[in-house]
N, C-alpha and C positions, 0 to 999 in steps of 0.2 A: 529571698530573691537576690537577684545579681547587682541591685539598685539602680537599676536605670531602667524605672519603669516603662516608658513610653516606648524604648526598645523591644521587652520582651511582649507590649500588646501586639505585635506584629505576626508573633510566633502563632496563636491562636488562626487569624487572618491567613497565615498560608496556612495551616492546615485546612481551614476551612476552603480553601483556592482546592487544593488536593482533593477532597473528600468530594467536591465538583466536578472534578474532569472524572476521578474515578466512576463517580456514579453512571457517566456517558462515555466510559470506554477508551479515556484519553488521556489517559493515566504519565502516558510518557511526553505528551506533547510540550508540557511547560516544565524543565529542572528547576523545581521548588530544593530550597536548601533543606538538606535534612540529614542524620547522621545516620550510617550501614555501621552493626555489628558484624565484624568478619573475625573470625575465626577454625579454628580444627575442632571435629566431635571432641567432646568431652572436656571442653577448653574454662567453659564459666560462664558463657555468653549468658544462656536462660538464666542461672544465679543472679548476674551484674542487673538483668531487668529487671529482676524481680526487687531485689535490692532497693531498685530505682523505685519502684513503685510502693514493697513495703507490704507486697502481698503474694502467695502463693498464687499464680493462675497458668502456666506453662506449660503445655506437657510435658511429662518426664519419661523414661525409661531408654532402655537399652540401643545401640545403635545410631542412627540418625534416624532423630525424634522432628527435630524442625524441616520439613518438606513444603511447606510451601512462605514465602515471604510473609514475614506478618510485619505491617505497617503500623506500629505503638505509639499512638498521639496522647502523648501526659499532659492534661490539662488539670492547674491549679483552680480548684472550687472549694469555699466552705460550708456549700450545702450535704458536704455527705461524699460517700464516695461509692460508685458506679460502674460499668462500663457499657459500649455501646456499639454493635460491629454495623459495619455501611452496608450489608448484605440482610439484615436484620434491621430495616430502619423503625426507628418508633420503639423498642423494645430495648428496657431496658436492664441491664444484668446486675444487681444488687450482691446476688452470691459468688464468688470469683471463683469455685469450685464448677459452677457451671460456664463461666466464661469457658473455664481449661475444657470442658465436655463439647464447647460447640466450637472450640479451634480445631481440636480433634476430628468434629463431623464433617468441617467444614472442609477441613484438608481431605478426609476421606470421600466427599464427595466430587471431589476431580482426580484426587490420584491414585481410590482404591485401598484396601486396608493391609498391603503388602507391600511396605515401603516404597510405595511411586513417588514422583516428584513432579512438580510443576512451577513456572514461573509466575502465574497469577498471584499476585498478593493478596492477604488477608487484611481488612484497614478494620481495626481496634481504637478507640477513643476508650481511656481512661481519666474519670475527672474523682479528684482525691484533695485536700487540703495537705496533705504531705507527699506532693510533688511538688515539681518546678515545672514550669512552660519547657516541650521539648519532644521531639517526630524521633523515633529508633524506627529503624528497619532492623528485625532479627532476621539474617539469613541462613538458611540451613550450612551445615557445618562440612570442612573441606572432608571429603572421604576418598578413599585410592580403592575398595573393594567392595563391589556389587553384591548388595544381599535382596533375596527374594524375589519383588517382579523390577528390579534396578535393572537398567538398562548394563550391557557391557560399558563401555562411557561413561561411565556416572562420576567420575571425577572432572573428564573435561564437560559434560552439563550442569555440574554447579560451579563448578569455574565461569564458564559461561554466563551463567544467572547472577553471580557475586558480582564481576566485571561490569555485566548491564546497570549495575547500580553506581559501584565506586571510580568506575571512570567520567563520570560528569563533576565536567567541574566544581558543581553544586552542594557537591554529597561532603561532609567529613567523613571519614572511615576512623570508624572504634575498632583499633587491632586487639584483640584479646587473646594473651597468651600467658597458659599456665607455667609460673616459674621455677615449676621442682622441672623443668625441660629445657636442652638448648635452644638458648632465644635465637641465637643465630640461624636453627632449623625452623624457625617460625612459619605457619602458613601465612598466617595472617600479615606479619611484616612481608614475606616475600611476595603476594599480593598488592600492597599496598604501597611497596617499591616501586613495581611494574608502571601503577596511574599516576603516582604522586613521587615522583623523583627526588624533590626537592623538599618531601615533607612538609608542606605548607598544611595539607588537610590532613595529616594522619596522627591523630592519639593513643599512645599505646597504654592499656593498661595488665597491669599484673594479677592472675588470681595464683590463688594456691598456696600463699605466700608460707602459710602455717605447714605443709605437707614437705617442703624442703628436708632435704637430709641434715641431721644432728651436725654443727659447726659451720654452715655454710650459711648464704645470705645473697640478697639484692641488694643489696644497696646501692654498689658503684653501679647499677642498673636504674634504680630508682632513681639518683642524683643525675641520670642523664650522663654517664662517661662511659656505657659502652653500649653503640649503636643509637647516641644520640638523635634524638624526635625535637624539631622544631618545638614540639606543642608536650613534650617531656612524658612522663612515665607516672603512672599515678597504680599505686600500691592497693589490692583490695583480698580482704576475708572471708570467703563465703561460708555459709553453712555446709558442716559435713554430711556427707550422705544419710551418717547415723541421725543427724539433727533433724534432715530434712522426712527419715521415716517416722523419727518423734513428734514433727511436728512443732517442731519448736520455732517458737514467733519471730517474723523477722527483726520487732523492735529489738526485741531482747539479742538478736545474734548481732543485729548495730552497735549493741553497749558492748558487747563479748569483743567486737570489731578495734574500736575504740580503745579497749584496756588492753589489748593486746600491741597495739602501736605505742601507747601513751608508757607502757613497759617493758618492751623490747629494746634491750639495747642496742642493736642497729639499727630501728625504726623509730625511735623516741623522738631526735631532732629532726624526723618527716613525719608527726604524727599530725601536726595541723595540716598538712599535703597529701595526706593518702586515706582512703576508707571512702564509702559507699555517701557520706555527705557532701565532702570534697567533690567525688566526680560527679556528684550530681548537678553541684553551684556549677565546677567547670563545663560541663558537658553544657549546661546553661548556656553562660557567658558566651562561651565558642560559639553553640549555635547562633546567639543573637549575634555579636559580633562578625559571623560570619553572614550571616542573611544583611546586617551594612554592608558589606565590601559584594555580596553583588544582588543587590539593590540597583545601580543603573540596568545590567543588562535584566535584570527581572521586571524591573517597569517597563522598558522596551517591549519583551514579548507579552507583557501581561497586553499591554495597551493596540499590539499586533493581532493576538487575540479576541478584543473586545472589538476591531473595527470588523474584523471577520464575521462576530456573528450579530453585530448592530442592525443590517436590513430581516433578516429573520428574527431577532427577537421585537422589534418593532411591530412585524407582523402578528406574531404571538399576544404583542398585548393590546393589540386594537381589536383582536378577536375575544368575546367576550362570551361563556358559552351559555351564562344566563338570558341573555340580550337576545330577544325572539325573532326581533329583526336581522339581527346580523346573520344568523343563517342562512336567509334566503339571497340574500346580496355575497355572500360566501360563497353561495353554492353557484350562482350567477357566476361570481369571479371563476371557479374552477370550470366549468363550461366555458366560459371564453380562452382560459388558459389552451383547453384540451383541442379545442377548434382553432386557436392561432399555432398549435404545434402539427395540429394533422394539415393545414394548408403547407404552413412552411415544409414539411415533410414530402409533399405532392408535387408543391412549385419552387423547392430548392431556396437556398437562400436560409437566412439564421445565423446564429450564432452558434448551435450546437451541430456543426459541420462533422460527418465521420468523415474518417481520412485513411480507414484501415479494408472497408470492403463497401462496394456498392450497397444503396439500402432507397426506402419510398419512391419519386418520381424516378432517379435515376436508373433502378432496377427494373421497373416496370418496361422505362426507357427500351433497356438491354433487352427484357425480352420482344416487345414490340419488333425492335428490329435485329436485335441479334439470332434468337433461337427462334422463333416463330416462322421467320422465311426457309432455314432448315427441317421445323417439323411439316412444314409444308411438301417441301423435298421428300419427305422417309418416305410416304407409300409410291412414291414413284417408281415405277417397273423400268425392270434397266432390257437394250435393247431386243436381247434374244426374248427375253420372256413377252416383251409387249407385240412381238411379232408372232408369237406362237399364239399367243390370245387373236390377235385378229385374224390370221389365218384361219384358225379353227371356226370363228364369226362369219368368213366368209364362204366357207364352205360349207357350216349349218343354213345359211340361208339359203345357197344354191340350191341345196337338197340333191336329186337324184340328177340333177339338170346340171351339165358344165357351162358357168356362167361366163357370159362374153364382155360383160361391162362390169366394173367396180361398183358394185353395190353402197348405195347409201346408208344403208341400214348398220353396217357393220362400224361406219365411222360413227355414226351416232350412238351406237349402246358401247363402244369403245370410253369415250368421249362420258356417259353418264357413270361408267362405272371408274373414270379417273378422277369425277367430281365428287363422289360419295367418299371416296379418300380423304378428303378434305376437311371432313365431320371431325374428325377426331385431332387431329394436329388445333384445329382452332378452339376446340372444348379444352386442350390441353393448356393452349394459351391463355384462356378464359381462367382454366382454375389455379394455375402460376398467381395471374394478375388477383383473384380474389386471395389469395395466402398471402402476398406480399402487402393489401392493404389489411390484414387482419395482425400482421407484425406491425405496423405503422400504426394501427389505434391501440392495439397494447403498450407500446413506447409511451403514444401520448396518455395514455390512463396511468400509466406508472408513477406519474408525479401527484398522482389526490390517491393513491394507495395508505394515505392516512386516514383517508373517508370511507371504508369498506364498501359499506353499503351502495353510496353512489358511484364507486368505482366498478362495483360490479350489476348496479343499474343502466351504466351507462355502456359497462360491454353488451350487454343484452341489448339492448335497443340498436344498438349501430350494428352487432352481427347480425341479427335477427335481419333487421332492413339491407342488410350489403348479401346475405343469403335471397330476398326476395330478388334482389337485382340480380346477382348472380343467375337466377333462375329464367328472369326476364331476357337475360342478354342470350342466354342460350336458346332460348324459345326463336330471338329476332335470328342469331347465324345459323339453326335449322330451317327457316323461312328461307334466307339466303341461299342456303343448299338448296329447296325447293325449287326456288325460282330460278337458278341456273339450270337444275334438270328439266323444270318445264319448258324450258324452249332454246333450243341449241343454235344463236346466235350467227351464221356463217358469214352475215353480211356486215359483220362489226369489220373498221375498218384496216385495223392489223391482222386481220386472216389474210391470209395468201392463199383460199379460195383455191374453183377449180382453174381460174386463167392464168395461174399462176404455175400451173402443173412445172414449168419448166424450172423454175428456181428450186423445186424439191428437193432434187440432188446434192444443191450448195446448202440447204436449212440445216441446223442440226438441232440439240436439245436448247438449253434458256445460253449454252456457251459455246459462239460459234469460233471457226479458228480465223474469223473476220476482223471477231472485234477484240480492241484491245486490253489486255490483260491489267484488271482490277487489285487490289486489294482487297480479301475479307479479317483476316485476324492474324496479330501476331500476337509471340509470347513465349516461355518456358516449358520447355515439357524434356522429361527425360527418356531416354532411349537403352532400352536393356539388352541390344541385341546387334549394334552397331559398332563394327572396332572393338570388340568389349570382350572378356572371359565372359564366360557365361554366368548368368546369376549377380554382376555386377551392371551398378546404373551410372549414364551420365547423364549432365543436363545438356541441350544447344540452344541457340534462341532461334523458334520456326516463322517461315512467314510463310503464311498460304494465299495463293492469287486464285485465281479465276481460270487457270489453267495449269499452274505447275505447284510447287512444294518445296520449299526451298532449306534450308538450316544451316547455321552459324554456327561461330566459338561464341558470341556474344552480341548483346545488342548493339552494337559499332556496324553490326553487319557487313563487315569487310574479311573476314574469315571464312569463306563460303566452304561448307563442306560438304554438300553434295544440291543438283535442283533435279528435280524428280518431276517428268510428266504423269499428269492424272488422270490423263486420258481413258477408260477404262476401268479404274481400279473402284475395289472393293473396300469395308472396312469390316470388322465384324468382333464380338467380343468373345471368348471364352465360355461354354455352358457352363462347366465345373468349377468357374473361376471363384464360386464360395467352398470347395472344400478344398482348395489349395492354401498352403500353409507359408511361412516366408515373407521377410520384408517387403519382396517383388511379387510375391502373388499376393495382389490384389482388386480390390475393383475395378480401381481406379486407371481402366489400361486399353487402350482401343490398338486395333491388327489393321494395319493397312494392306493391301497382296493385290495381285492381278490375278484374275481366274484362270487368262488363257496359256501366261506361261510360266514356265518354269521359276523363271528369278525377276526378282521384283528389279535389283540394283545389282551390279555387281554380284557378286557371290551370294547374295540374301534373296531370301524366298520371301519375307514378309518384314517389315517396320512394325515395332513395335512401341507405342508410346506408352508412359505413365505419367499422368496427371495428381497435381498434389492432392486434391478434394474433387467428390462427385462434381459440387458447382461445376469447375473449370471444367471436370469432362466433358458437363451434359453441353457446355458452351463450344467446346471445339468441337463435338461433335454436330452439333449444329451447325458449326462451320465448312465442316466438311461434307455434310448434305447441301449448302446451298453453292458448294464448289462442284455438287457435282458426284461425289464421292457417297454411293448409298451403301445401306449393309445389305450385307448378302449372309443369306436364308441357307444353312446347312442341309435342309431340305427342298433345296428350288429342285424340280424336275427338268429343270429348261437344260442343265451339266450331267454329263455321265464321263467319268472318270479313263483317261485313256490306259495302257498296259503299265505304264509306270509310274501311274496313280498321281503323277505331276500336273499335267497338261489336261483342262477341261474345254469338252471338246461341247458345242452346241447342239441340241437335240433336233432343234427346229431344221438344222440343214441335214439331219438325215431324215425325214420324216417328208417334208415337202420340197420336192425335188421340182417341181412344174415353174417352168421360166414365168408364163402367163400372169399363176397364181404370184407370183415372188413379187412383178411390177405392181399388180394390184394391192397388195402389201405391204410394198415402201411407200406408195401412194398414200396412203390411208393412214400408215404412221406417220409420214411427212405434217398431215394435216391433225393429225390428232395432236401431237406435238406442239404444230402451232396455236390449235385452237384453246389448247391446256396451261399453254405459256399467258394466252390472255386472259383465262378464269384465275390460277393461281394470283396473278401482279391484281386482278381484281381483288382476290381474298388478301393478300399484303397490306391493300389500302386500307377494306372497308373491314376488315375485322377490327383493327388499335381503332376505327373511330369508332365502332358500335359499344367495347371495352368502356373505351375514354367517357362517350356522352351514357350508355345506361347502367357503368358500376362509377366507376372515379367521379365524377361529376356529380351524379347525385346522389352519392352517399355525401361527399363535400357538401352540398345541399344541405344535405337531413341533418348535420351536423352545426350550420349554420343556422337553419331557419326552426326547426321541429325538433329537435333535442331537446331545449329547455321547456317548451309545453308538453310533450312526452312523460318528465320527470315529473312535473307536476299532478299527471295525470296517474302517475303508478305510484306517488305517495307523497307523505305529509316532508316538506323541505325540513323541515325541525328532527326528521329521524333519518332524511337522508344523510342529513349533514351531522349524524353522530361518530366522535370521533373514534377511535381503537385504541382500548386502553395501552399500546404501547406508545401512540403519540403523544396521551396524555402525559404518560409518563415522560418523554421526551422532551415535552411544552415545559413541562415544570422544573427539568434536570438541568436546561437548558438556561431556563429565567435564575435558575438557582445558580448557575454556572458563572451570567452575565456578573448578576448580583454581586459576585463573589468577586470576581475582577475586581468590576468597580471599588468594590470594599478595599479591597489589596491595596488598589494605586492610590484610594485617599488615602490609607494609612502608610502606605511608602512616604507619601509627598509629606505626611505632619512628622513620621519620625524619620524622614534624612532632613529635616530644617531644626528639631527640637534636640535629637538624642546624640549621647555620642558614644563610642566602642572604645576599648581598648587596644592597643595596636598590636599587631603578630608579632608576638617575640622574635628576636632580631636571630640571622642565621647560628647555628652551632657551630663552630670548629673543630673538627675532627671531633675528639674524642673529650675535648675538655668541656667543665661542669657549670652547666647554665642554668640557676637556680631562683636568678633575682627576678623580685617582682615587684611592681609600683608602690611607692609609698600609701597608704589612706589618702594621704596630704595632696595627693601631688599633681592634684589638677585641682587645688584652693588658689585663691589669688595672693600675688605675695604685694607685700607693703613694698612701696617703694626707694629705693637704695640711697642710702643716706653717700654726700657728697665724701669722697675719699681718696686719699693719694693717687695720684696720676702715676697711672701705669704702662707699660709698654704697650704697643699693639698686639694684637692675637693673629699669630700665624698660621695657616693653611695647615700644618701637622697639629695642631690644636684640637683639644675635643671641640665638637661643631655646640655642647649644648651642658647646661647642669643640668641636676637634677631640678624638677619642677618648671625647668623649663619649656617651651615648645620647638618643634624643629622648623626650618624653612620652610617656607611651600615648595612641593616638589620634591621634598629629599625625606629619606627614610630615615629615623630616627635611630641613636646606637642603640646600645642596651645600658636601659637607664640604672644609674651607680644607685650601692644604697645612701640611701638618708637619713639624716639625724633629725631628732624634733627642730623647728626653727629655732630655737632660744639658745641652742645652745653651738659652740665655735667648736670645728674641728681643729685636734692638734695638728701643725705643723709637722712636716717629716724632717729630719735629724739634717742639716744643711751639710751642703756635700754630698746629695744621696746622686746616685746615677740618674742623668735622662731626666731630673726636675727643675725648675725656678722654681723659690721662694720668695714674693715679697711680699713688704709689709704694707699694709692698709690700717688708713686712719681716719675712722668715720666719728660722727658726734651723733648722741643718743640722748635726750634729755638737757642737752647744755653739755653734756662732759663728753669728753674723748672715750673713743671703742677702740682698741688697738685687734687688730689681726692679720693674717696672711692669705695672700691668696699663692695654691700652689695649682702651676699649670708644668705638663711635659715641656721641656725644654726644646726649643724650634731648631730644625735645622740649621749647620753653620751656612751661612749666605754667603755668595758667591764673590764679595768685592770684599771679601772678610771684616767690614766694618756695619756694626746694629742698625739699625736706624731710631732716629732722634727721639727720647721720649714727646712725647705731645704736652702741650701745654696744660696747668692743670687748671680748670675751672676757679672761683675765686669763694670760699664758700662764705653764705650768707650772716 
């Protein structure tokens, strides 16, 4: 071990944090410290773990073998040694021959057995008595040429994948690069440059070191002088490929490791510094040491983490799924859940406001009064054809007789056959209104979708019940219809009746040119056919009134660019408009035109709109029905086409020519008009309240009052309320997840107050050789300094610190010198030397005098050219 125990207990603890989120998919949410193997195919990476571990389990062979991330958690145990994958929980791997057979499945089962790749990791626990505490991530290895089912890309997708890992701050990066290669070509260093500039996280080590050409060597590589690493260069031997088809043990290739350093003459005085022991204590240390230094921001978000999921797991464990009771008061709870979300949904209000498209009350809202007064509008005959109908009425009633009087008869079956119109716009609006609440109780059942069974007991019961109403509501607006046909009302007081005959003239349909022009809907809509090449779209912003058509640059609506009366006009869609093909042929597109003449505007025969989504059409087109604007019927009889197929001409005025017949005519449309305009503002009203009080309402009812006797009634609360074993699974990943926090942050909080790290070795400089490392000694306590000649002050160009000593608060420590055992006095350097003081100190040790020197760099000359005073010396005892 690295001896600071209470440190390396930590390392277990985030894995275990790790092995938590992964299990729920959250793998990247919290940067746990841990160290990426980055390297080039065929570099030593799989060797360097195996090394680590001291066992064959890898796959090997040709190409790039590592494809997906494998996450290697070495845990130190003296019961044996094992492994254990997070996809495989409860089972455990004794043979490490099959470990290597299920990394292999395991990759083969997301990326296929022809070199795919993927960035899911593979999470591997290995526990051995010849490890040390420590997380490897092995990532597949840098390649430049796609083989097999490889993406063309495949170097910048594991580039990709590698970066994902070693650019957090978190991560150390193991650069591994074989040294019979120029290092300077290194991937793995030039990766490692990229996230860690300053080498603070990057360790490089060396394989290969045996495979060098005869006379050459690392060393000035090893000793850190070329392409100096913070964190230095650490030398390793791997088994050769002939070793590894022999099968030869990795203890054995450790001792082979070992005598090969301990005998090499350029690796001899770095044999205690290099080989597969070394990196392993290091690889240690660094991890622990670096899991202190970020230790605050890891309790931060551990502890950001645990408030997030504090109120759900709270619920989790008050729910007990032995407890027979708790069931029923469960299932209770989700029933009131499901009924304060379908109210709030109805009457607005909440906390889970959409803010991206209409939805429950407000939709309903929309239809009630936006589209439903237009579908009311669609069967309305426009005026030639509604003339040709009553004409024909009044002449079948005549019969062989030329009639002298306008006939009542013909206004009346005018009149029931405008009201049977009626049927279907309001069934339309009925079955809008039932779809819109069968979206709003799927919403609210969506949150107990961990209860299956009662989640789809309880769509049953509320559709079942919102179909009987549905069916009811229809029954009462067929009633409605009945009772308007049974008795044609003439003395209701907004008919304009027969003494009215003389305002006839001035009446016209629900928009007279009396009253003044309303609002129905503005908004975006593009035009394909205005100013435009052909085939190209723009957008304007339209506003439609009650009488004209107006369109914008923009909603400022101060850019008018054209107002179009609607007097007249037609709208109509396209038949074939599903076999046309093109961005602009589509549905989503209504034809505005006049029938009778030639150009609608300007040079234009017709407006053409495109709307983004059916929604918005069916809504402007409903807009445009209640403005007035109906569609026209490519088969109406009422048009027959004049010589230049532009201009349609009316049928009715060549057909009945009789002045008589014509008054009687307008008479009768006059009045059929008025008396239509009061049945329709009737159906306006009383249809949204028949809707309102016999679907919304008491389905809102059934859901309050008879839902939870209903449930009781279709089964045992104890099977409704069983959960789906993905929840369960969830409950427990979850409780597993908290746990594991908590764990964390107690053991953060005992080792940042007990333990201490080692400090990052101090910058490199250029190129020169950074080798030294802390005494044994040198965090022991030292005795205290015996009384000794007075000496000058220590100036600002002064080292700030000896050896065994500490640095200020605040400041970075140098790079600590080497040290001698305490007993013994360094010599003095030769007096006269450049750039030193020499004095002398004279301490007493036992009763007798200690003579020695203390040597410090000599301080800058001071600016009034005179020392300053020695200080007084103490007086000793």
């Amino acid at each position: 071990m690295s001896g600071n125990s209470g440190m390396e207990a930590l390392i277990p603890i985030v894995n275990k944090v790790q092995d938590a989120f992964a299990q729920v998919g959250m793998n990247g949410m919290i940067d746990l410290p841990q160290i990426a193997v980055v390297g080039g195919q065929s570099a030593g990476k799989s060797s360097v773990l195996e090394n680590c571990v001291g066992k064959d389990f890898l796959p090997r062979g040709s190409g790039i073998v590592t494809r997906r991330p494998l996450i290697l958690q070495l845990n130190f145990s003296e019961r044996g040694e094992w492994g254990e994958f997070l996809h495989a929980k409860g089972k455990k791997f004794t043979d490490f021959d099959d470990i290597r057979r299920e990394i292999e499945a395991e990759t083969d089962r997301l990326t296929g057995s022809n070199k795919g790749i993927s960035d899911i990791p593979i999470n591997l626990r290995i526990f051995s008595p010849h490890v040390l505490n420590l997380t490897l991530i092995d990532l597949p290895g840098i390649t430049k040429v796609p083989v097999g089912d490889q993406p063309a890309d495949i170097e910048f997708q594991i580039r990709g994948m590698i970066m994902q890992f070693i650019s957090k701050p978190s991560c150390l990066i193991l650069a591994v690069t074989p040294a019979n290669s120029d290092l300077a070509n290194s991937d793995a260093l030039k990766l490692a440059k990229e996230v860690d500039p300053e080498g603070i996280r990057t360790i490089g080590v060396l394989t290969k070191l045996d495979l060098m050409d005869q006379g050459t060597d690392a060393r000035d590589i090893l000793e850190n002088k070329i392409l100096p690493l913070r964190r230095g260069y650490i030398g390793i031997v791997n088994r050769s490929q002939r070793d590894i088809d022999g099968k030869k043990d990795i203890r054995a290739a450790q001792e082979a490791e070992r005598k090969y350093f301990i005998t090499h003459p350029s690796y001899r005085h770095l044999a205690d510094r290099a080989g597969t022991k070394f990196l392993q204590k290091t690889l240690n240390q660094q991890l622990t040491n670096h899991i202190r230094e970020v230790i605050p921001g890891l309790r931060k978000r551990l502890e950001e983490q645990l408030s997030s999921m504090e109120s759900e797991v709270r619920e989790f464990k008050n729910f007990k799924s032995s407890d027979a009771s708790s069931k029923p008061r469960a299932m209770m709870q989700m029933v009131n859940r499901v009924t304060h979300d379908f109210e709030e949904a109805i009457q607005g209000g909440g906390n889970n406001v959409d803010t991206k498209k209409l939805s429950g009350g407000a939709k309903i809202n929309q239809i009630f009064h936006g589209r439903f007064p237009g579908y009311l509008n669609e069967g309305r005959l426009d005026e030639s054809e509604l003339r040709k109908e009553i004409g024909f009425a009044i002449k079948n009633i005549h019969g062989v007789r030329s009639g002298l009087f306008t006939p009542d008869a013909a206004f009346e079956m005018t009149v029931k056959r405008q009201i049977e119109t009626l049927t279907d716009p309001s069934m339309k609006c009925i079955q809008q209104v039932q779809t819109e609440l069968n979206v709003v109780l799927q919403n609210c059942i969506d949150g107990i979708k961990n209860y299956p069974k009662l989640q789809y007991e309880i769509d049953s019961l509320v559709s079942t019940f919102l179909r009987e109403c549905e069916q009811n509501c229809k029954d009462q607006i067929n009633q409605l219809v009945q009772a308007e046909l049974a008795y044609i009302n003439t003395n209701h007081d907004d008919f304009i009746g027969f003494t009215s005959q003389s305002k006839s003239e001035s009446v016209k349909d629900s928009q007279t040119s009396g009253q003044e022009s309303q609002l129905i809907k503005k908004g975006w809509l593009s035009t394909t056919n205005v100013g435009l090449t052909k085939g190209l779209s723009k957008e304007y912003w339209f506003v439609l009134y009650t009488d004209a058509l107006a369109w914008f640059r923009d909603e400022s609506e101060r850019d008018q660019k054209y107002y179009l009366n609607i007097d007249g006009l037609k709208m109509k869609q396209d038949e074939d408009e599903e076999e046309k093909s093109g961005f602009f042929h589509r549905k989503h597109k209504i034809h505005i035109f006049h029938p009778n003449t030639r150009y609608l505007f300007r040079e234009y025969r017709e407006l053409t709109l495109v709307a983004k989504d059916e929604e918005e059409l069916e809504d402007w087109r409903a807009s445009f029905l209640r403005a007035g604007i109906y569609t026209h019927r490519s088969d109406n009889p009422n048009y027959s086409d004049d010589e230049d197929g532009s201009v349609r001409t009316p049928v009715f005025e060549k057909i009945f020519d009789d002045p008589q017949l014509e008054r009687q005519v307008e008479i009768i449309r006059t009045y059929v008009n008025s008396y239509m305009n009061i049945v329709r503002k009737t159906f306006r009203d009383i249809v949204p309240k028949h809707i309102m009080c016999l679907m919304v309402l008491k389905v809102k009812e059934f859901i309050e009052a008879e839902l939870m006797p209903s449930l009781y009634s279709v089964g045992d609360p104890n099977d409704l309320m069983e959960e789906s074993e993905d929840e369960v699974r969830r409950r427990d990943e979850l409780i597993s997840m908290y746990e594991a926090c908590k764990g964390a942050i107690k053991a953060i909080s005992e080792v940042s107050s007990k333990t201490t790290s080692t400090p990052l070795p101090a910058p490199v400089p250029g190129h020169s050789h950074n080798t030294n490392t802390p005494s044994p000694n040198m965090n022991q306590q030292r005795k205290p300094p015996e009384p000794s000649i007075p000496s000058r002050p220590r100036t600002n160009n002064e080292l700030p610190n000896r050896p065994g000593s500490r640095p200020a608060p605040g400041t970075r420590s140098a790079p600590p010198l080497p040290s001698k055992p305490s007993h013994s006095v360094p010599l003095p350097p030769k007096p006269g030397s450049i750039g030193l003081n020499v004095t002398p100190k004279l301490g007493f040790s036992d009763g007798k005098p200690n003579i020695g020197f203390d040597v410090r760099p000599a301080p800058a000359p001071p600016s009034s050219g005179r020392r300053p005073p020695p200080s007084r010396p103490a007086r000793p005892n």
